[in-house]
C-alpha positions in Angstrom: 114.9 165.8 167.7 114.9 162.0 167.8 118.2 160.2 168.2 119.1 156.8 165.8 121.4 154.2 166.8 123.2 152.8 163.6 124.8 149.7 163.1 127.1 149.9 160.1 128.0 146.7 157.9 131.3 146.5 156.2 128.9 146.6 152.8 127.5 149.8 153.6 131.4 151.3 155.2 132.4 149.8 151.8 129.4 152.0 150.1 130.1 154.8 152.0 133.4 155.3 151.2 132.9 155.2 147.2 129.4 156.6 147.1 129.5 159.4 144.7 126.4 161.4 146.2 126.9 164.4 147.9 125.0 166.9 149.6 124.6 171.0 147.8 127.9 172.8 148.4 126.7 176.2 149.5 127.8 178.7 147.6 128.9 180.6 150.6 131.3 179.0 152.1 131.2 180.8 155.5 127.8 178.5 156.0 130.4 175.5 157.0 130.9 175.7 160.4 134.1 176.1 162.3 135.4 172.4 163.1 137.9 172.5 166.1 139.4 168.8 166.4 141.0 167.5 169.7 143.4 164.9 169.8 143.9 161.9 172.0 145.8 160.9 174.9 149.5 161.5 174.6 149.1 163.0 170.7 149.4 166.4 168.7 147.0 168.0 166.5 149.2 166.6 163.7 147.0 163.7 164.6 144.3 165.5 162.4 146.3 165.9 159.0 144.7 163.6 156.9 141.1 164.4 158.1 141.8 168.2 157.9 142.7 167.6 154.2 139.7 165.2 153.5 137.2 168.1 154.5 139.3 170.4 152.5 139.2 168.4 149.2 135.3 168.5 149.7 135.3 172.2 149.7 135.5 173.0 153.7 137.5 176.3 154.0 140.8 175.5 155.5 140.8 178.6 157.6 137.4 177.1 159.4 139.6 173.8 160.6 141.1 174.5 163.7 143.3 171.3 165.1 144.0 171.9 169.2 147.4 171.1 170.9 147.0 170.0 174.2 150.3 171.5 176.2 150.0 168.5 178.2 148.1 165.8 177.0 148.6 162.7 179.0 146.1 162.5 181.6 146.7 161.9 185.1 147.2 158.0 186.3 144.3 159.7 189.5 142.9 163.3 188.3 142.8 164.3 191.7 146.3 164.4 192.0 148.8 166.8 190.2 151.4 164.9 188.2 154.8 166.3 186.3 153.7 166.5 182.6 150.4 165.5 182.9 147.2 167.1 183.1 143.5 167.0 184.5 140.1 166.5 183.3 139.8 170.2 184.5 142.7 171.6 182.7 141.9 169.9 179.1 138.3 171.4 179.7 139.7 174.7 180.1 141.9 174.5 177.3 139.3 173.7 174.9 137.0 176.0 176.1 139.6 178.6 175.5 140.5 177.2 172.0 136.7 177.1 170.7 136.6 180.5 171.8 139.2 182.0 170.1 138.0 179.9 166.8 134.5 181.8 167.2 136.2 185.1 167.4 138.1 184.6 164.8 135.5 183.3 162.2 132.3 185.3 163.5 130.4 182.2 163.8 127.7 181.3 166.3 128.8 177.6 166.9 131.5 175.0 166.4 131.8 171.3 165.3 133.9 169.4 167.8 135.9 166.2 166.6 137.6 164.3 169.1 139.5 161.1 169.6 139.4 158.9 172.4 140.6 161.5 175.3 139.4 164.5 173.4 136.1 162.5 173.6 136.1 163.4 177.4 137.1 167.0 177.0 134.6 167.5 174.5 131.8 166.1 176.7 133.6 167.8 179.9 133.4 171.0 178.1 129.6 170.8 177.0 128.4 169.6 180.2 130.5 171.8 182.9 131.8 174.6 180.8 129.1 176.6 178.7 129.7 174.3 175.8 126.0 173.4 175.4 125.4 176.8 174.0 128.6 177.0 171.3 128.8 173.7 169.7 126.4 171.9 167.2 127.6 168.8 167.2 129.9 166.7 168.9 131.6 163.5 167.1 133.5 161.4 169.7 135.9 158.4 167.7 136.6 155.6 170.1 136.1 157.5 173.3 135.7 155.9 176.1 133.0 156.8 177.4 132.1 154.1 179.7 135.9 153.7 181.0 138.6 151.4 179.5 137.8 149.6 182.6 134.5 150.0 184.5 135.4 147.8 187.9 138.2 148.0 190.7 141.0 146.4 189.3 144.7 146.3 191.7 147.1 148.7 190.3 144.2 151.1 188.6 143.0 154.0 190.1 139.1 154.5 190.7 140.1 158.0 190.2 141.7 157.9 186.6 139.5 159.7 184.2 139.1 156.1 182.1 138.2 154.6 184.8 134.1 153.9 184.1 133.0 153.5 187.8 135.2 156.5 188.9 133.9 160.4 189.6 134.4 161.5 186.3 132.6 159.1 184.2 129.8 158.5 186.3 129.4 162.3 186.8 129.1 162.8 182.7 127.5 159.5 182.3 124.4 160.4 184.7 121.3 159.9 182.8 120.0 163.7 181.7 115.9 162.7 180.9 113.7 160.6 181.6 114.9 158.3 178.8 117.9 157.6 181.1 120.1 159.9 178.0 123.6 160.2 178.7 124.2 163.3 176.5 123.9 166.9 176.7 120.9 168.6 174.6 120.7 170.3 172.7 124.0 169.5 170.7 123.5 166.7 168.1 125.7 163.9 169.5 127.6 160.7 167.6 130.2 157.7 168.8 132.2 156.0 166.4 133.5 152.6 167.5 135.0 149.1 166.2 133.1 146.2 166.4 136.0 144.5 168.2 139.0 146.0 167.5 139.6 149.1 169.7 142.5 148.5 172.1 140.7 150.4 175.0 137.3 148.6 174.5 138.0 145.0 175.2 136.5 142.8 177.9 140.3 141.6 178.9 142.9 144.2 180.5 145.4 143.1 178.0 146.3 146.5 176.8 146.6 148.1 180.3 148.9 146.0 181.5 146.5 143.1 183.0 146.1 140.2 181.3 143.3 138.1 182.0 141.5 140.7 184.3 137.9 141.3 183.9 137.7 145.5 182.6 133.7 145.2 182.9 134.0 147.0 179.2 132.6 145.4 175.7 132.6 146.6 172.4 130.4 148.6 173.1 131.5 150.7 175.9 132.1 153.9 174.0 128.4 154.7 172.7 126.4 157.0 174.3 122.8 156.4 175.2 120.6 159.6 173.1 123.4 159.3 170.4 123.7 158.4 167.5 126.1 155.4 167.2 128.4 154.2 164.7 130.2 151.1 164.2 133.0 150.6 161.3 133.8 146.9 161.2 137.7 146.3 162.1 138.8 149.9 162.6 141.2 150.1 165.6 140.9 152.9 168.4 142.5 155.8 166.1 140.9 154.6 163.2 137.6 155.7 164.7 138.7 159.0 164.2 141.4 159.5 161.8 140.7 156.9 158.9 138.2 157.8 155.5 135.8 155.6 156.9 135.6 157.5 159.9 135.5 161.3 157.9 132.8 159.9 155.7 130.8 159.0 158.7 131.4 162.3 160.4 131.1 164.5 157.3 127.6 162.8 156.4 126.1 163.5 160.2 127.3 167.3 160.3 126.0 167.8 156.5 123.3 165.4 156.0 125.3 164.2 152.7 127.9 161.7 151.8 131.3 163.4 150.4 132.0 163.8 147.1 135.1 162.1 147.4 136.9 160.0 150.7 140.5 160.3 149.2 142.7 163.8 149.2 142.6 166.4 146.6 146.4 166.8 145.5 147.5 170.8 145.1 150.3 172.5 142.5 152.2 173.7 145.4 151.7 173.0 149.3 153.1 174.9 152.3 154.2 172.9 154.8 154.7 174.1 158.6 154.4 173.3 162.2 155.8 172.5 165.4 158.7 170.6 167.4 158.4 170.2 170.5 159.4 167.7 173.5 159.2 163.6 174.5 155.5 163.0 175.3 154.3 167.1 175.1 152.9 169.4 172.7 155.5 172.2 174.5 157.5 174.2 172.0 161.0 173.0 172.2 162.8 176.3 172.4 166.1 176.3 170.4 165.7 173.0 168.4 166.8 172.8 165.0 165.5 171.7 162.0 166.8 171.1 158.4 164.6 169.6 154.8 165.9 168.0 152.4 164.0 166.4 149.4 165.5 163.0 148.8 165.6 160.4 146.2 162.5 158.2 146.0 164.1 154.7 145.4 167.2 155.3 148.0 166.6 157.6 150.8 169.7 159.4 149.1 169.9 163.5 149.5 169.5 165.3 146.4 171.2 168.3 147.4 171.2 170.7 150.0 168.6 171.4 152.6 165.6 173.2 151.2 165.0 174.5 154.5 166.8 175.2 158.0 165.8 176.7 161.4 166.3 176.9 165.1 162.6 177.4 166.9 161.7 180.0 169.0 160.1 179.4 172.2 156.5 178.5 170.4 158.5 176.0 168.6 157.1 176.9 165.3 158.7 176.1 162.2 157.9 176.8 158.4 155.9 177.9 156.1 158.2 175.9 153.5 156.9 175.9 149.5 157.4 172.8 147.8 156.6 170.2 145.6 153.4 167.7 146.1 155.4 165.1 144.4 158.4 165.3 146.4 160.0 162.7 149.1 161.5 164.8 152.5 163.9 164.0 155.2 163.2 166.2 158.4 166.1 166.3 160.6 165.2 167.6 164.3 168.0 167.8 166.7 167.9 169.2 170.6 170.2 169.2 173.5 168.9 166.2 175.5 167.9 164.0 172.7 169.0 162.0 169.4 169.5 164.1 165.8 166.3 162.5 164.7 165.4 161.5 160.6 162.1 161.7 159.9 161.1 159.9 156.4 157.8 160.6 155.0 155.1 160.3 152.2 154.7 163.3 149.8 152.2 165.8 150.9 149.8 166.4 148.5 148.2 169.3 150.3 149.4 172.2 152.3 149.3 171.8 156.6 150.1 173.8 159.4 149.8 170.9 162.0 153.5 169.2 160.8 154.7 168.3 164.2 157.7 166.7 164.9 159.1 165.2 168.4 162.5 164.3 168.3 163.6 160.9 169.9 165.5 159.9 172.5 167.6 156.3 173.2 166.6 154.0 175.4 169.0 152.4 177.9 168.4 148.7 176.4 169.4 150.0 172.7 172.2 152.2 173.0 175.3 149.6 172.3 173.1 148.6 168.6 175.1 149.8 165.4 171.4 151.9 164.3 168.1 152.0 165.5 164.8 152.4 162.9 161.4 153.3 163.9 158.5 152.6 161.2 155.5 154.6 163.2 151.7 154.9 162.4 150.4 158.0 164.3 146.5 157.7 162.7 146.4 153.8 163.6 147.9 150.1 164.7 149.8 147.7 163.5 147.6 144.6 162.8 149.0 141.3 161.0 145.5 139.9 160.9 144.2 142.7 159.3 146.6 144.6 157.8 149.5 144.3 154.6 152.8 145.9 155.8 156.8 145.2 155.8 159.6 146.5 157.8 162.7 146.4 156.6 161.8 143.5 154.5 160.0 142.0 157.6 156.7 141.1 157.4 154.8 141.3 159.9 156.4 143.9 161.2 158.8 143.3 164.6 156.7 144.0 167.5 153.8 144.0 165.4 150.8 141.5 167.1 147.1 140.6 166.7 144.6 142.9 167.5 145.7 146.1 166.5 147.6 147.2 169.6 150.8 148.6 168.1 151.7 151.3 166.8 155.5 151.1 166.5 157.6 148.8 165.0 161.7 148.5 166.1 164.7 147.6 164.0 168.3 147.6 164.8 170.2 147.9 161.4 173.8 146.4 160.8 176.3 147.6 158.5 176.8 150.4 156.9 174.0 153.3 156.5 171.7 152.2 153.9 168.3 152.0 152.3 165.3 151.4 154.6 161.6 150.6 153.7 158.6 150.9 155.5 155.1 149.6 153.8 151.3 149.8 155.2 148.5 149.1 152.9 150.0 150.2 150.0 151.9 153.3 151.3 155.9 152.9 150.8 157.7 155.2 153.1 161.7 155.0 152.1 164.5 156.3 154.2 168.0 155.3 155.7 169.6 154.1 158.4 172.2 156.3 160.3 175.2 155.5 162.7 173.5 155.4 166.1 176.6 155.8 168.0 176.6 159.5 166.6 173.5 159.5 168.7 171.8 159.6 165.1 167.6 157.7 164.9 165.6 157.2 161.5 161.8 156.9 161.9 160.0 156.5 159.0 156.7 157.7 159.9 153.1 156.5 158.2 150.4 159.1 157.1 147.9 156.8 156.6 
């Protein structure tokens, strides 16, 4: 099979997205392969909810989407070295491998899609190339991996034995050319990268974003494609977008089926089920004994409208759910856990049912623990970017903490007065909550789904 490098101009992204043509549904549905995604560095498979419900509302079984949840995914600042809460190149191999084979079992099929972002990228190419994966997986999307380090020279400070780093072990290992055509993939899985043209955090010629400013990385643009891929580039996406945003399904649903999607937006259902898991700061480790209560709340304020819906205290998986309710509705999730603040989660209505509603409570740091509240407005799936990008805090606009080039992802407000009426907007999504007392140890964060 012969691999094509594709540049993609925002007029064809632009067509992409509302191009009504589609490729034959099969009329068996078991002839859609398993697709196990795998999140990024430091995130949960929650990461995955909207794409998860943009192959559903094109007819992909849901029981065939399988989202991972690295125990411990930060990776090591040197791989060789163990680190508390952290975990290695070897042990996010492992996991996966462990993961893709239980989704085999489970389904009966031959082979698995893998779907990762940024580190998932490497544990997805770790996994074909060292651990069997050549023979299970068909194809292997990578959004904004990178695949040729986020910096690819010594630089003081960085370790030549971090898995990012492009000159160190682990790269160079993967990155060995496999043919005579100097390939950097693994046959006989079909490969594809999906990249920004500029606007990837972890792909920039400058070390800004890793703490060195005005240091040389040795990486462009271009670092994550893959020689023998095919490769993809969305104009302005930032680093999660290369995974999590319509663009970026359209592009990955169109290389696995060989058709465009009928639709890039999310099919809404009568009744959702909504479930998931809480667990700790920076882990995707059930928090044993944390409590959660729902409550739906008033669109315009914030304000409770009664009583919770729902109320638990985990048990050591830190599962939570199912819980029925309405697509239309507004919900406040409350998380509380010895050891952090009762946390207020504020989010969209979810037009389809999930079981990859994860929640980590927050705690306080030192420098804002005398303010009367503290607010979070967060975007899991992507940045923050006032050159790019409509949004409001608060009021605010941009955003505080918000700068150019899509590097932030969470915006920080300290609310006076009494508890009141809070508004987060993105791009047309309006997430409304409330401010709570923060000397009751109490944190709002109104959290972004798109």
């Amino acid at each position: 099979m012969s691999h094509l490098t594709r540049r993609l101009v925002l007029a064809a992204a632009v067509l992409l997205l509302s191009s009504c043509a589609t490729a034959p549904v099969p009329n068996d549905t078991d002839t859609r392969p398993p697709i196990v995604f795998v999140h990024g560095n430091g995130d949960t498979a929650g990461s995955w909810l909207t794409t998860m419900w943009r192959f559903e509302s094109n007819g992909w079984p849901r029981e065939r989407l399988h989202a991972i949840d690295m125990p411990l995914p930060t990776a090591r600042d040197d791989d060789t070295r163990e680190q508390p809460g952290r975990s290695s190149t070897a042990e996010h191999r492992d996991y996966l491998r462990a993961e893709v084979d239980k989704v085999l079992a489970r389904t009966g099929a031959r082979q698995v899609v893998l779907m990762g972002n940024s580190r998932g990228g490497n544990a997805i190419r770790n996994y074909i190339a060292n651990g069997g994966g050549e023979r299970t997986v068909s194809h292997a999307i990578l959004g904004g991996t990178p695949n040729h380090g986020v910096w690819a020279v010594p630089i003081e400070g960085l370790s030549d034995r971090s898995e990012f780093a492009g000159h160190g072990p682990f790269l160079s290992a993967l990155n060995a050319p496999k043919n005579a055509a100097g390939d950097e993939v693994t046959g006989p899985v079909r490969w594809m990268t999906v990249r920004s043209d500029g606007n990837d955090k972890f792909a920039q010629p400058d070390g800004l974003w890793v703490g060195k400013r005005g240091v040389a990385t040795g990486v462009t643009a271009a670092g994550p494609e893959l020689k023998g891929a095919t490769n993809v580039v969305i104009p302005r996406i930032d680093h999660r977008e290369t995974s999590y945003s319509a663009a970026a399904f359209a592009t990955a649903y169109r290389f696995i089926t060989g058709g465009a999607p009928a639709r890039s937006d999310i099919a809404s259902e009568p009744r959702v089920s909504l479930a998931g898991k809480l667990s700790g700061a920076g882990t995707n480790i059930g928090l044993a004994g944390a409590r959660i209560e729902v409550f739906t709340i008033d669109p315009h304020t914030g304000e409770r409208l009664g009583p919770a819906l729902y109320t638990a205290v985990v048990p050591a998986g830190g599962n939570w759910g199912p819980l029925a309710t309405d697509p239309q509705a507004r919900h406040e999730f409350v998380v509380s856990a010895p050891g952090y603040a009762t946390t207020h989660f504020y989010r969209s209505p979810f037009p389809r049912s999930t079981t990859v509603l994860n929640f980590r409570p927050e705690r306080v740091p030192e420098a804002d623990r005398n303010a009367p509240s503290l607010a979070l407005m967060t975007r899991p799936r992507g940045y923050l970017d006032p050159g790019r990008d409509k949004m409001a805090f608060d009021g605010q606009s941009p955003p505080p903490g918000a700068v150019l080039g899509a590097g932030v992802a969470v915006s920080r407000i300290k609310p006076v007065g009494l508890p009141r009426t809070l508004v987060a907007e993105f791009n047309g999504e309006r997430v409304v909550g409330r401010s709570w007392p923060l000397a009751d140890n109490h944190v709002s964060v109104l959290e972004l789904t798109y």
